[in-house]
MARLUM-649269 format. One record per residue: residue in three letters; x, y, z of N, C-alpha, C, CB in turn. Coordinates in steps of 0.1 Angstrom, whole numbers, plus 2048, in hexadecimal, padded with zeros to 3 digits. Glycine has a CB too. Example, Ala and Ser with C-alpha at 12.3 -4.5 7.8 and 13.67 -1.06 7.14 Angstrom:
! MARLUM-649269
ala; 884; 7C7; 84E; 87B; 7D3; 84E; 884; 7DF; 84E; 871; 7D3; 85A
ser; 880; 7EA; 847; 889; 7F5; 847; 881; 800; 84F; 88D; 7FA; 839
This chain:
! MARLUM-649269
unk; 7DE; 8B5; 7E0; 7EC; 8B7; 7E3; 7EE; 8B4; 7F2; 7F0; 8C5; 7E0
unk; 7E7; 8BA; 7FD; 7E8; 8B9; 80B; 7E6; 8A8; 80C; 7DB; 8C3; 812
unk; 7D9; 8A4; 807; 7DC; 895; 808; 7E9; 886; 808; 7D4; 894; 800
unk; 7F1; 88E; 7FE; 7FE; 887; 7F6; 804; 88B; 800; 805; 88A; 7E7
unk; 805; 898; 809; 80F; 89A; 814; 80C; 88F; 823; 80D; 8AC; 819
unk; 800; 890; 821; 7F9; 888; 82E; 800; 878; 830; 7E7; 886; 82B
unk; 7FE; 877; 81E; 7FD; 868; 81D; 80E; 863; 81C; 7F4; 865; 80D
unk; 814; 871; 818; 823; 86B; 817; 826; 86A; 823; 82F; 874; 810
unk; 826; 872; 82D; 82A; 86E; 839; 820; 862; 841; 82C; 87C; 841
unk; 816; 85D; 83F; 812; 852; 83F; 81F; 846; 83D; 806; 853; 836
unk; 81E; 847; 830; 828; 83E; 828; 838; 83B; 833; 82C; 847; 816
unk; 83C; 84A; 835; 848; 84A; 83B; 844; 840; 84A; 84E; 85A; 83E
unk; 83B; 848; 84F; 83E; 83F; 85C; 83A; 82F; 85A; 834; 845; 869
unk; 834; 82A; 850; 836; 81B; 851; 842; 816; 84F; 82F; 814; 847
unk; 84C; 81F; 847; 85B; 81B; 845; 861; 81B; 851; 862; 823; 83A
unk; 85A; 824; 85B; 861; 821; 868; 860; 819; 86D; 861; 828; 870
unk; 854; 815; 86B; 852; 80B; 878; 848; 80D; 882; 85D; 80B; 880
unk; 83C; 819; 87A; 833; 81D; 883; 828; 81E; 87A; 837; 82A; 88B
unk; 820; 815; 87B; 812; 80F; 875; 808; 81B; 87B; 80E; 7FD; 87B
unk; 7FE; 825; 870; 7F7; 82D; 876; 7ED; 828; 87A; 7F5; 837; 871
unk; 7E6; 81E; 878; 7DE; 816; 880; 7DD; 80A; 87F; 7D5; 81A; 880
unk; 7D4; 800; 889; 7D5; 7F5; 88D; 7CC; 7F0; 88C; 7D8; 7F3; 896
unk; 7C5; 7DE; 88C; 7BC; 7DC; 88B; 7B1; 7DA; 883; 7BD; 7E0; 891
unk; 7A5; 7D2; 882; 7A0; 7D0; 877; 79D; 7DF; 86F; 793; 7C8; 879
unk; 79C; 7E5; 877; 79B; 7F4; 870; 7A3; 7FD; 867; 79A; 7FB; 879
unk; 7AA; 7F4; 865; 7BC; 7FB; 860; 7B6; 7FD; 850; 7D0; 7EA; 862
unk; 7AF; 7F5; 84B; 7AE; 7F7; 83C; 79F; 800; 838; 7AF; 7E6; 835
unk; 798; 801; 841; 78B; 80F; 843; 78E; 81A; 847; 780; 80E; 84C
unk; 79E; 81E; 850; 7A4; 829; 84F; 7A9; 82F; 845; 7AA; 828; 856
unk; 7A9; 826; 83A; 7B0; 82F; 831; 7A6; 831; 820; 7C3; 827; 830
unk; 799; 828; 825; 78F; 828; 818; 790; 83A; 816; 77B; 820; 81B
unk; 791; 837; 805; 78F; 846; 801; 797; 84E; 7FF; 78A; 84D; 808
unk; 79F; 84B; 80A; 7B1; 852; 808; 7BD; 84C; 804; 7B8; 857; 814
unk; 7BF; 842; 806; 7CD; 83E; 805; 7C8; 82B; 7FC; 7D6; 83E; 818
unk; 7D4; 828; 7F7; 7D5; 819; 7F2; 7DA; 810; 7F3; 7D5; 818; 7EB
unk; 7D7; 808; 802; 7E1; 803; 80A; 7E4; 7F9; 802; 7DE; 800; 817
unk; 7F2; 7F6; 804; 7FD; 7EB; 800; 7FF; 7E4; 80E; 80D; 7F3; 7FB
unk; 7F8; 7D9; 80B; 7FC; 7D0; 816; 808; 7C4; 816; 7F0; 7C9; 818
unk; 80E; 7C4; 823; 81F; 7B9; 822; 818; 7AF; 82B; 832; 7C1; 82B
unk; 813; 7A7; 829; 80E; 79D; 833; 81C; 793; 831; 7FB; 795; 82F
unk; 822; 78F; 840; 82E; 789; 842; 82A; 786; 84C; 83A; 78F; 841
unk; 832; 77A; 852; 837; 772; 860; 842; 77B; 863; 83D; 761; 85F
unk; 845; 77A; 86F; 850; 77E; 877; 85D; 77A; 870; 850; 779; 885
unk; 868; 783; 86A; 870; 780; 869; 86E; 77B; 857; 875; 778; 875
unk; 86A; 778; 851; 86A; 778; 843; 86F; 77D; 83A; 865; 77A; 83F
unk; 87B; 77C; 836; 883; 780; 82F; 87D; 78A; 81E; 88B; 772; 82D
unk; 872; 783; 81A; 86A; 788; 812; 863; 797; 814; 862; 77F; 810
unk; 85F; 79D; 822; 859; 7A4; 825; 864; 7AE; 825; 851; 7A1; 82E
unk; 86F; 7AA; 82E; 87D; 7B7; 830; 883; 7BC; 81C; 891; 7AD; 83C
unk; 882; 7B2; 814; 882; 7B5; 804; 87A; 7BE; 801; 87F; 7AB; 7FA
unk; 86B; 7BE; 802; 860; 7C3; 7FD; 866; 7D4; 803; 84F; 7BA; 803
unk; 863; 7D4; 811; 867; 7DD; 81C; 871; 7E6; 814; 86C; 7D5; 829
unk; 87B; 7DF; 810; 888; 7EA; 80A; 880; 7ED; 7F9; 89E; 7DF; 809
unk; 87A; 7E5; 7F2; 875; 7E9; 7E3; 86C; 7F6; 7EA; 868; 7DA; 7D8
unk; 866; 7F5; 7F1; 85A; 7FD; 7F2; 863; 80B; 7F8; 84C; 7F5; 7FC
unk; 86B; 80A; 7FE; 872; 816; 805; 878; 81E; 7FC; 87D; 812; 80F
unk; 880; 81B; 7F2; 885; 81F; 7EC; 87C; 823; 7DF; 88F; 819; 7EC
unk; 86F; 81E; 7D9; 861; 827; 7D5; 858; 82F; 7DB; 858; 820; 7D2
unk; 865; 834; 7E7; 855; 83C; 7EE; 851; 847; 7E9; 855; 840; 7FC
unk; 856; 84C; 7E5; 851; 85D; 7DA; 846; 855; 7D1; 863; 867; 7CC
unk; 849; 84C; 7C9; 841; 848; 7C1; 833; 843; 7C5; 847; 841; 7BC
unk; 835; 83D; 7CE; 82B; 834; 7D7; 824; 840; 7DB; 831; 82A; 7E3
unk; 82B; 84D; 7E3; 81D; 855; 7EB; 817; 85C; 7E1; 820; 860; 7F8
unk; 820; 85E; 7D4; 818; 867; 7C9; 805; 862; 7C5; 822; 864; 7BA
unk; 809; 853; 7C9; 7FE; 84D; 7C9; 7F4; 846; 7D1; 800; 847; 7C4
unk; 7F7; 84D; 7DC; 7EE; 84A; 7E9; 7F3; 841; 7EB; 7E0; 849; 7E9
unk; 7FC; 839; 7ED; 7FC; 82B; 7F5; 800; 82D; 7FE; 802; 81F; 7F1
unk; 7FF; 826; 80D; 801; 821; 816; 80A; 811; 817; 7F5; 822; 819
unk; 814; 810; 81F; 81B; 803; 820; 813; 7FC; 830; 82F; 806; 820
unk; 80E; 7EF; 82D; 80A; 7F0; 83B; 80F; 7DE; 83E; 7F6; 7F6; 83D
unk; 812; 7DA; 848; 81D; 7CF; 84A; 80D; 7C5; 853; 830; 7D6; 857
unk; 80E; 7BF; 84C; 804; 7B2; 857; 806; 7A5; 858; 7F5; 7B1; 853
unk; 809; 7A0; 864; 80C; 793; 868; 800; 78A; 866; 811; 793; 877
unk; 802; 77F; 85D; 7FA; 774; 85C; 7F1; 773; 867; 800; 768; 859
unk; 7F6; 771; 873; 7ED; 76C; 87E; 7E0; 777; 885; 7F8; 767; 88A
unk; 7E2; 787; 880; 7DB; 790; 881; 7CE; 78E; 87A; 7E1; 79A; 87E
unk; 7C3; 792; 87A; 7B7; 795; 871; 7B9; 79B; 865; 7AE; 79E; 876
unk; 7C1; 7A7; 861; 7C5; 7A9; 855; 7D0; 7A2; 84D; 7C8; 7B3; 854
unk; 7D6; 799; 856; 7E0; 790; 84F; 7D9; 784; 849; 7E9; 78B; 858
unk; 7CE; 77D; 856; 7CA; 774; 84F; 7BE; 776; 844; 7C7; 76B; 857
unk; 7BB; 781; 847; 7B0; 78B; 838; 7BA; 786; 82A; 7B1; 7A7; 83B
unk; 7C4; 78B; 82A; 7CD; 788; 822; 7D9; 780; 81F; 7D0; 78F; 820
unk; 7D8; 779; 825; 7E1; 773; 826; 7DF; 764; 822; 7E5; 775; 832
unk; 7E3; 756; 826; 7EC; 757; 832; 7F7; 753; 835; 7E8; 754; 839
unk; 7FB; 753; 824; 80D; 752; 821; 810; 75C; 81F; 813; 74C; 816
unk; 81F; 75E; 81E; 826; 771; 817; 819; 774; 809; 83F; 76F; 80B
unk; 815; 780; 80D; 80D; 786; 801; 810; 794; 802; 7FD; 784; 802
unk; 810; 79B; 7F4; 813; 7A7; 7F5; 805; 7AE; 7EC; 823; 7AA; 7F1
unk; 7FC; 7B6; 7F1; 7EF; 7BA; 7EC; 7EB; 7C7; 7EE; 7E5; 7B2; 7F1
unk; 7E9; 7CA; 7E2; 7E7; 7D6; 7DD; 7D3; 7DB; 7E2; 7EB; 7D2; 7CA
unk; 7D0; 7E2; 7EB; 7C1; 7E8; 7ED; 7BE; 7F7; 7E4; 7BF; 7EB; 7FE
unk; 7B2; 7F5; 7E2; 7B0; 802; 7D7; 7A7; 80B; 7E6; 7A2; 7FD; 7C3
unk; 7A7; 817; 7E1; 7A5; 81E; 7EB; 796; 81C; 7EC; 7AA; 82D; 7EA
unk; 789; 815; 7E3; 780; 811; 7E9; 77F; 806; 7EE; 779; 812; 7E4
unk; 78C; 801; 7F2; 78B; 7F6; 7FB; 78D; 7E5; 7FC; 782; 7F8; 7FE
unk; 789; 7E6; 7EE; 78D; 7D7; 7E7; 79C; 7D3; 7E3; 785; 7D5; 7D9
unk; 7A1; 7C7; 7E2; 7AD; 7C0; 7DB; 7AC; 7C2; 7CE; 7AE; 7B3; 7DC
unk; 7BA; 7CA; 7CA; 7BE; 7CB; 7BC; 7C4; 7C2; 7B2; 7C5; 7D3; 7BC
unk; 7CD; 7BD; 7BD; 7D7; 7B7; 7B8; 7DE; 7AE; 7BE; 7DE; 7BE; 7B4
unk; 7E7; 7A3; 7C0; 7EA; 79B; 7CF; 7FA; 797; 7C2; 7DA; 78A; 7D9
unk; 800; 795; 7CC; 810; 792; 7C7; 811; 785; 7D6; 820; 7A5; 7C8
unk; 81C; 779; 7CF; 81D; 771; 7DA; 82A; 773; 7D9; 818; 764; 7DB
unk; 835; 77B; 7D8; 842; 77C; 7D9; 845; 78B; 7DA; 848; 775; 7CE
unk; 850; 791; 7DF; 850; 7A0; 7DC; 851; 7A2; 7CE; 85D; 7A7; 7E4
unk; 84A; 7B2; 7CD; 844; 7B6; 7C3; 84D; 7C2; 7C4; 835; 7B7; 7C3
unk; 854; 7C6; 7B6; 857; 7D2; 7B3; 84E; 7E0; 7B3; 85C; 7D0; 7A8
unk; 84E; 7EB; 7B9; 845; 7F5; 7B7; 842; 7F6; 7AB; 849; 801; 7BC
unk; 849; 7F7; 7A2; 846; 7FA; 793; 835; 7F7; 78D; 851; 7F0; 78B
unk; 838; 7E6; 790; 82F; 7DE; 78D; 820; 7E8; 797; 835; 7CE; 792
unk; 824; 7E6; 7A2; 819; 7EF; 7AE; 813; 7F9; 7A9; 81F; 7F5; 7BA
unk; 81C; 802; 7A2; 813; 814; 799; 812; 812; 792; 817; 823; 796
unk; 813; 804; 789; 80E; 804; 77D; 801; 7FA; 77E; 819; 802; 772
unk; 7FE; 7F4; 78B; 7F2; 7EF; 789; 7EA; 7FC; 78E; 7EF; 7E1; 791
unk; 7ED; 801; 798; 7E2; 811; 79F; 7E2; 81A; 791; 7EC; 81E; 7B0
unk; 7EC; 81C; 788; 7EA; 827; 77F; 7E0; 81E; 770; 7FC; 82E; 77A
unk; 7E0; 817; 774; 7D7; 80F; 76A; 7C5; 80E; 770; 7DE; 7FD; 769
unk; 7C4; 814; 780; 7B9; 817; 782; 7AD; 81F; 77C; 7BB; 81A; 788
unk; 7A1; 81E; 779; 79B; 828; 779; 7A1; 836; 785; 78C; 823; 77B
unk; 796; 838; 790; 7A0; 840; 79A; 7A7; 847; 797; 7A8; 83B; 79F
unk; 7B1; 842; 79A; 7C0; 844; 793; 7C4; 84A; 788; 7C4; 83B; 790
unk; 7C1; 84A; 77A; 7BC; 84C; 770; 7B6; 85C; 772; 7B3; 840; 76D
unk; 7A9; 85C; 779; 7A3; 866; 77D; 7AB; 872; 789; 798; 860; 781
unk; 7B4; 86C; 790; 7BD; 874; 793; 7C6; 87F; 792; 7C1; 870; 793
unk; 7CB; 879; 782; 7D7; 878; 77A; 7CE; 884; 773; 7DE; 868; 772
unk; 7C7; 882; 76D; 7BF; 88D; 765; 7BA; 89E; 769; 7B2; 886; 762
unk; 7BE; 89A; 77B; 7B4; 8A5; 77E; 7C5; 8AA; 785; 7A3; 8A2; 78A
unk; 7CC; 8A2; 787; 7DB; 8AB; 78A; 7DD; 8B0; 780; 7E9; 8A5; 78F
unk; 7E0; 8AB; 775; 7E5; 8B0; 766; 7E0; 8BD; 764; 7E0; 8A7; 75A
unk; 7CD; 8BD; 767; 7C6; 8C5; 764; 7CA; 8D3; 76E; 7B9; 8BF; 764
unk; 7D1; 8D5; 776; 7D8; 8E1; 786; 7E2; 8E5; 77E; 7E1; 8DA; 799
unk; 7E8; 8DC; 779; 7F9; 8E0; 774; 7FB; 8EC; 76C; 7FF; 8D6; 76A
């Protein structure tokens, strides 16, 4: 439970505009905990400010499930990791690529690839199982 608080306000401040961390390290800060959603965009990309408003308006949904929104410019290391056109990609919290979208992606689609996780799956069983 404390984690989903951690992680929602994680979530919030990327909607601000304040990336909790930087650097090749951005996606080993969060192995284990969280499931970063990556927006790899150029400056000014009309596709990324879309994704940006889908994802804002899923954010209850999104932190239910550990994700993280995290914004990376193509020309960065984690942009060109993923990139190095608009991509929108889904990381599982051990660290690998789930899923990659080359256009914005409705959240929907997003919790229903994570809730189709093992993980995930295992999650869901052990909250059910508190209730």
């Amino acid at each position: 439970m404390r984690t989903h608080a951690v992680i929602a306000g994680i979530v919030m401040s990327m909607f601000a505009g304040q990336a909790p961390a930087t650097g090749a390290d951005t996606l080993e800060a969060y192995r284990w905990r969280a499931r970063p959603v990556l927006v790899v965009a150029a400056p000014g990309d009309a596709r990324a400010d879309a994704q940006k408003g889908l994802m804002e308006a899923a954010r209850a949904e999104l932190a239910a499930r550990d994700v993280v929104v995290i914004e990376a410019d193509p020309s960065t290391p984690l942009g060109r990791r993923f990139g190095p056109a608009f991509s929108v990609v889904l990381v599982g919290k051990d660290g690998g690529e789930k899923a990659r979208w080359r256009e914005p992606v409705d959240p929907q689609a997003i919790a229903r690839e994570i809730d189709g996780m093992p993980m995930r799956r295992e999650e869901m069983r052990r909250e059910k199982g508190r209730s």
